[in-house]
KEGU-895640 format. One record per residue: x, y, z of N, C-alpha, C in turn; residue number from 1. Coordinates in steps of 0.05 Angstrom, whole numbers. Example, Ala and Ser with C-alpha at 12.3 -4.5 7.8 and 13.67 -1.06 7.14 Angstrom:
BEGIN
- nc1, nc2, nc3, cac1, cac2, cac3, cc1, cc2, cc3, num
- 264, -114, 156, 246, -90, 156, 264, -66, 156, 1
- 257, -45, 142, 273, -21, 143, 258, 1, 157, 2
***
This chain:
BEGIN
- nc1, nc2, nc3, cac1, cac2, cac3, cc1, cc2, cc3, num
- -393, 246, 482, -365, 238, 479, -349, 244, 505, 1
- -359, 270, 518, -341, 271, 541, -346, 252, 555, 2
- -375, 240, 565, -383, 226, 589, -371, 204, 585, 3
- -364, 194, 565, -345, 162, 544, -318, 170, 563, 4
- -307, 191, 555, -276, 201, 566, -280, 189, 589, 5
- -294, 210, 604, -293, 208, 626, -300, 182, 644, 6
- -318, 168, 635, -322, 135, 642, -303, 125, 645, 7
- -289, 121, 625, -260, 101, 605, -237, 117, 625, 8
- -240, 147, 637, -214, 150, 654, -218, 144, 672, 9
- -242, 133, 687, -247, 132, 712, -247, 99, 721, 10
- -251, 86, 692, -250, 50, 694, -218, 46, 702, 11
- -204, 60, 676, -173, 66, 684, -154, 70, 704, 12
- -169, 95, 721, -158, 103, 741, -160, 79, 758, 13
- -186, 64, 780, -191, 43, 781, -179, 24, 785, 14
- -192, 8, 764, -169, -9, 753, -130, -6, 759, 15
- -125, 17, 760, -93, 16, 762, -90, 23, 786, 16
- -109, 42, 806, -109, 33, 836, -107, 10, 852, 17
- -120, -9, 836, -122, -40, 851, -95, -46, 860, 18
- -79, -44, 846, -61, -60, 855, -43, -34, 874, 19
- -45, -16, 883, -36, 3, 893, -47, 1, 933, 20
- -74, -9, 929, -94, -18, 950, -93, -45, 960, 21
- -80, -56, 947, -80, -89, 949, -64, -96, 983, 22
- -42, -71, 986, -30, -79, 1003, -4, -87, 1000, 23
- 13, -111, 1018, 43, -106, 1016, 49, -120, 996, 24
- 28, -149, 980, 33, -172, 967, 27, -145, 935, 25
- 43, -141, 922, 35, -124, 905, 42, -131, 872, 26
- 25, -144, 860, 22, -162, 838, 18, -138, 816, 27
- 32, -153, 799, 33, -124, 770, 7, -124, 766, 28
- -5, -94, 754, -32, -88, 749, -44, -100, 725, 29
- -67, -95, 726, -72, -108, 685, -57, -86, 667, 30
- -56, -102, 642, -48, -93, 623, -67, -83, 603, 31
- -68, -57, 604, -90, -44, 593, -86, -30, 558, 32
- -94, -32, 545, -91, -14, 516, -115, -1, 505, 33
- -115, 20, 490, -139, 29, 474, -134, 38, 446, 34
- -151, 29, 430, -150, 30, 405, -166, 47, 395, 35
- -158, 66, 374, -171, 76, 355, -187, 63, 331, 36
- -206, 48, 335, -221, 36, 322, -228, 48, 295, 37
- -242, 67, 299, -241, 83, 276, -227, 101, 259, 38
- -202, 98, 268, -174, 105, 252, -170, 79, 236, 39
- -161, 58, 251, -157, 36, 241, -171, 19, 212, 40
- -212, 30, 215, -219, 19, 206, -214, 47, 176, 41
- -207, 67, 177, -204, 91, 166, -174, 83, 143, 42
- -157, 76, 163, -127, 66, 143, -116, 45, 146, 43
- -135, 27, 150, -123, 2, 137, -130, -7, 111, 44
- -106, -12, 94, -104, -9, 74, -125, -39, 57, 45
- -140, -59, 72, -161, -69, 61, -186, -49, 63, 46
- -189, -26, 76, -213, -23, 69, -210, -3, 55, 47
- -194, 16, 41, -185, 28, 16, -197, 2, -9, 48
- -177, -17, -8, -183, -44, -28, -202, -51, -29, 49
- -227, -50, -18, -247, -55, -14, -268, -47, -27, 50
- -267, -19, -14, -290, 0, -24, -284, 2, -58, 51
- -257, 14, -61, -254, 14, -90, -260, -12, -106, 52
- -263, -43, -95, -274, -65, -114, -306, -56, -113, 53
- -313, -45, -98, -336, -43, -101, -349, -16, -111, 54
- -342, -10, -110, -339, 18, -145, -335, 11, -162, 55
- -311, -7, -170, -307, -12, -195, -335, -33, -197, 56
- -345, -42, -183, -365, -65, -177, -385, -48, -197, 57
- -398, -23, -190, -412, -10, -200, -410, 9, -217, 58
- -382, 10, -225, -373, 30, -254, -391, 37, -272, 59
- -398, 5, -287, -408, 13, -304, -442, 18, -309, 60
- -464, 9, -286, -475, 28, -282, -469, 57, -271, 61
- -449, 64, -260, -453, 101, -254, -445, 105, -287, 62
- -433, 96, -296, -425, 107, -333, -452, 111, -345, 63
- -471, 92, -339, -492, 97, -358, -518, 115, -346, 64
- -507, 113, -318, -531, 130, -316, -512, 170, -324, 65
- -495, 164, -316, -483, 191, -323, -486, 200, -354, 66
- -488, 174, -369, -499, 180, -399, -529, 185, -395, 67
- -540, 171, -387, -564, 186, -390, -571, 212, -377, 68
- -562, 223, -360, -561, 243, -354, -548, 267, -372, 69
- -538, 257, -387, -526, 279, -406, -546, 268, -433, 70
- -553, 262, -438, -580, 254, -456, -599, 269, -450, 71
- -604, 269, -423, -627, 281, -416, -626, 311, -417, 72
- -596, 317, -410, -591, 345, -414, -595, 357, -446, 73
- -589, 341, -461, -582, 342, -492, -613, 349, -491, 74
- -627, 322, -489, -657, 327, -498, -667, 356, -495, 75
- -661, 367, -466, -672, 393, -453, -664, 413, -473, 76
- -642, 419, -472, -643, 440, -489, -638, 439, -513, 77
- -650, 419, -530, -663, 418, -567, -699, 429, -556, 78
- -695, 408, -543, -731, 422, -532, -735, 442, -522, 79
- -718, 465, -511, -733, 485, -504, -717, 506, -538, 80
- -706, 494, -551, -698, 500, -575, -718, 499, -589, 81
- -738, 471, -594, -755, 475, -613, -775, 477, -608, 82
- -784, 489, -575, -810, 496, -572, -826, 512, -578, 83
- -813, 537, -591, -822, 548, -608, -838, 547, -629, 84
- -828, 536, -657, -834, 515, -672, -856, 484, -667, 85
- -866, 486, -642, -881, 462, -649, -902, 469, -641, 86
- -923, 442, -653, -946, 449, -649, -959, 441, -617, 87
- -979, 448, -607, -992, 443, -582, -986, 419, -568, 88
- -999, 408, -584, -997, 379, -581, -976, 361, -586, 89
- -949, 368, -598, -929, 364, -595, -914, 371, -580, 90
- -916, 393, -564, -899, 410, -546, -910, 389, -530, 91
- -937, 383, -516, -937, 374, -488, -936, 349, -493, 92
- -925, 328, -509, -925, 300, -518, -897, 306, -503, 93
- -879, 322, -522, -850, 316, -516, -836, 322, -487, 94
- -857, 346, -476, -855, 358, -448, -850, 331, -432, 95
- -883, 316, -439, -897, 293, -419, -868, 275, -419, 96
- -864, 267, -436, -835, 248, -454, -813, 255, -436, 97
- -809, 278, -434, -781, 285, -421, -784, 289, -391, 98
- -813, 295, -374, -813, 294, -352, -818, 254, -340, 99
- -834, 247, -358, -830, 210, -350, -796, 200, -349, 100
- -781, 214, -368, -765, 198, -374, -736, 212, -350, 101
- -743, 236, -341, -733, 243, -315, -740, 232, -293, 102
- -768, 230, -284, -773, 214, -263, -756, 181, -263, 103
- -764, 167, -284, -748, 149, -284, -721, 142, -284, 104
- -700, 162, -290, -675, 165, -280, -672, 168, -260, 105
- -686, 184, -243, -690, 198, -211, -685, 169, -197, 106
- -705, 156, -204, -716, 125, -197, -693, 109, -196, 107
- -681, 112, -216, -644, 95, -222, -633, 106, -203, 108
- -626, 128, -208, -604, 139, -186, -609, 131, -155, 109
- -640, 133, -149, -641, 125, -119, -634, 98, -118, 110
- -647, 83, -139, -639, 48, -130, -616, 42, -130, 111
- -590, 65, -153, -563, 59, -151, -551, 57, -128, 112
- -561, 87, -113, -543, 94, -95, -557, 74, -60, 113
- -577, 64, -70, -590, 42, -43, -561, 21, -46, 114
- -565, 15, -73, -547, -12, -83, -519, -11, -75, 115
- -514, 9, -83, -485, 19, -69, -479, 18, -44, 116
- -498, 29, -32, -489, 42, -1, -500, 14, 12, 117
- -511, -5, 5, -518, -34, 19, -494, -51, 17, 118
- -487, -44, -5, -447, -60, -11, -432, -53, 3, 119
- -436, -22, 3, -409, -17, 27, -409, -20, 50, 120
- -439, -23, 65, -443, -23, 87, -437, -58, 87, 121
- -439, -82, 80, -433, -103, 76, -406, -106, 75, 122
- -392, -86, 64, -364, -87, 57, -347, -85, 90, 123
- -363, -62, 87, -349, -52, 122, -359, -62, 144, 124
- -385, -78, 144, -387, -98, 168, -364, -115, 171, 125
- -355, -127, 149, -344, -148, 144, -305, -135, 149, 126
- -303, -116, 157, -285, -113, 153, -276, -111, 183, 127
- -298, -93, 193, -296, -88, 220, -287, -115, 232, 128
- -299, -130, 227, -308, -160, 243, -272, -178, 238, 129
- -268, -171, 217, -236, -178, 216, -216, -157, 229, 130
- -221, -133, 231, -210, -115, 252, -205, -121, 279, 131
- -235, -124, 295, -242, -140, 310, -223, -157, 326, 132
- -217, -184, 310, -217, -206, 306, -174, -201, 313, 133
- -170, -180, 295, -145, -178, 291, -135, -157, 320, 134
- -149, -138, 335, -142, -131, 350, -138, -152, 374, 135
- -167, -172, 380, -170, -191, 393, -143, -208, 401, 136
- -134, -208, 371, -115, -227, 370, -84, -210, 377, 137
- -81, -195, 361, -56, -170, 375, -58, -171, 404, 138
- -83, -160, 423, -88, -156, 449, -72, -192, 467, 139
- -86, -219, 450, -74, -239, 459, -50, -246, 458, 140
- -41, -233, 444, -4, -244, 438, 8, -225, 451, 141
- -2, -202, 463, 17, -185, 471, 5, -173, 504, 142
- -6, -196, 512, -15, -205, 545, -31, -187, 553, 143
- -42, -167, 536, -63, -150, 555, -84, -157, 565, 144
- -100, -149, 587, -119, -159, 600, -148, -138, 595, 145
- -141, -121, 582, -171, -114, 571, -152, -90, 544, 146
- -176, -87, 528, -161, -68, 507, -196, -54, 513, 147
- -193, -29, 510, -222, -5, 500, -213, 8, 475, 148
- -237, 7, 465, -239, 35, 433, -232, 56, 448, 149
- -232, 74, 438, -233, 109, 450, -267, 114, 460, 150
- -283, 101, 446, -309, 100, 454, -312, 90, 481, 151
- -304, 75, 494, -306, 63, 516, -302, 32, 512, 152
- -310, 22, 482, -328, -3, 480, -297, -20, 493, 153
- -313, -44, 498, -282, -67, 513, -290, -83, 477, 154
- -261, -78, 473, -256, -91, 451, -240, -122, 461, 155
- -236, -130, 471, -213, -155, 493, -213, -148, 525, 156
- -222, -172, 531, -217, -176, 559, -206, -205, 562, 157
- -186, -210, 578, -182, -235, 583, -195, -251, 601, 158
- -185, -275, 602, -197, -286, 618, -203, -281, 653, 159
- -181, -268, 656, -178, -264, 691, -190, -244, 705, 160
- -200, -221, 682, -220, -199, 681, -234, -207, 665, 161
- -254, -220, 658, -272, -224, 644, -301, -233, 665, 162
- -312, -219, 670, -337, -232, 689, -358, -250, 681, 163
- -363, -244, 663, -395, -252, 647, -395, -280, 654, 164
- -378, -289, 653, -389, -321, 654, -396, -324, 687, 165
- -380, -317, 710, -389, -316, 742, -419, -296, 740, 166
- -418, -275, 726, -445, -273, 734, -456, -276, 722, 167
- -464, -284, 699, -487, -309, 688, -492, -326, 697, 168
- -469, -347, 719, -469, -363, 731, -491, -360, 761, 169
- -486, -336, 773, -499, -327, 792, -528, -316, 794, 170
- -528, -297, 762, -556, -303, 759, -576, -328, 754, 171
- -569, -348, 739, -575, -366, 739, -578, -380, 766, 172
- -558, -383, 783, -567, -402, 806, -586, -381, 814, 173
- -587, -355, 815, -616, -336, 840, -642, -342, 820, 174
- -637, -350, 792, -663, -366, 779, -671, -385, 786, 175
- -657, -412, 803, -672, -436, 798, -694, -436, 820, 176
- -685, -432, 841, -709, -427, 863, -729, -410, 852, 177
- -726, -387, 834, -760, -380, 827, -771, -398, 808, 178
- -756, -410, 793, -762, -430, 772, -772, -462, 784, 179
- -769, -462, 809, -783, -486, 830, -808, -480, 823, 180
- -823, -512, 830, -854, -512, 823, -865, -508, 854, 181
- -881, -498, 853, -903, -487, 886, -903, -510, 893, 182
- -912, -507, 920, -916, -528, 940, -939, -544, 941, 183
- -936, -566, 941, -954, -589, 934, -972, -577, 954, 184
- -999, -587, 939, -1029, -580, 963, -1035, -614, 979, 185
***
């Protein structure tokens, strides 16, 4: 986390030198912002709405497995109630009975909570990606020329700082000459 800080102050610093170095022609600097990404994605109030559709999504299995869990409890202690009272071979019938029928709740609960935690994680891809989408668009209407998370990550860059396309461009042309065919024999 520090080495993030410290990156992101040092892109900053930088960056807001340029135009300090430029000389006498001295053109306003970029317009820089950083966002708390993970605040945002923390209280905005769709992903509150969200997660809870998808609880209620799964209500009414956690209801029943929570009933069976209290079944199971019920069962436990009649059975160590009437273990006394039974015979051999009834004790370890009902034992066998009540340890299968634990394992297979065990079995529920893990598949519930896979099922669950694959929704939310679906939920909150999807949320991010409109977060995203919506900072992108905040950052465009309000002229900045790069926005960062607190992480470092570049969440917006504009066009006038944006490189990738010149040097894709440049890697590509130092490709075509190796991508030439050898010299005729």
């Amino acid at each position: 986390m520090t080495k993030q800080v410290t990156v992101l102050a040092t892109l900053v610093a930088c960056i807001l030198l340029v135009p300090v170095t430029a000389g006498a022609q001295m053109a306003p600097g970029p317009k820089i912002g950083v966002v708390n990404f993970r605040a945002l994605l923390n209280e905005a109030p769709q992903t509150q709405q969200k997660l809870k559709a998808v609880q209620d999504e799964f209500a009414q299995e956690q209801r029943a497995i929570e009933a069976k869990q209290k079944e199971l409890k019920d069962r436990q202690a009649k059975l160590q109630k009437d273990l006394p009272v039974m015979g051999l071979e009834e004790r370890r019938s009902a034992e066998a009975k009540f340890r299968e029928d634990e394992r297979e709740l065990g079995r529920r609960i893990n598949e519930f909570k896979e099922e669950i935690s694959a929704r939310q994680n679906e939920v909150l891809g999807r949320l991010q990606d409109d977060l995203l989408k919506n900072v992108q668009a905040f950052a465009t209407a309000g002229g900045y020329d790069i926005v960062l998370s607190e992480s470092g990550d570049v969440l917006h860059a504009s066009a006038s700082v944006n490189l990738t396309g010149k040097v894709l461009a440049a890697i590509q042309a130092k490709a075509k000459p190796a991508a030439a065919p050898a010299a005729k024999p």
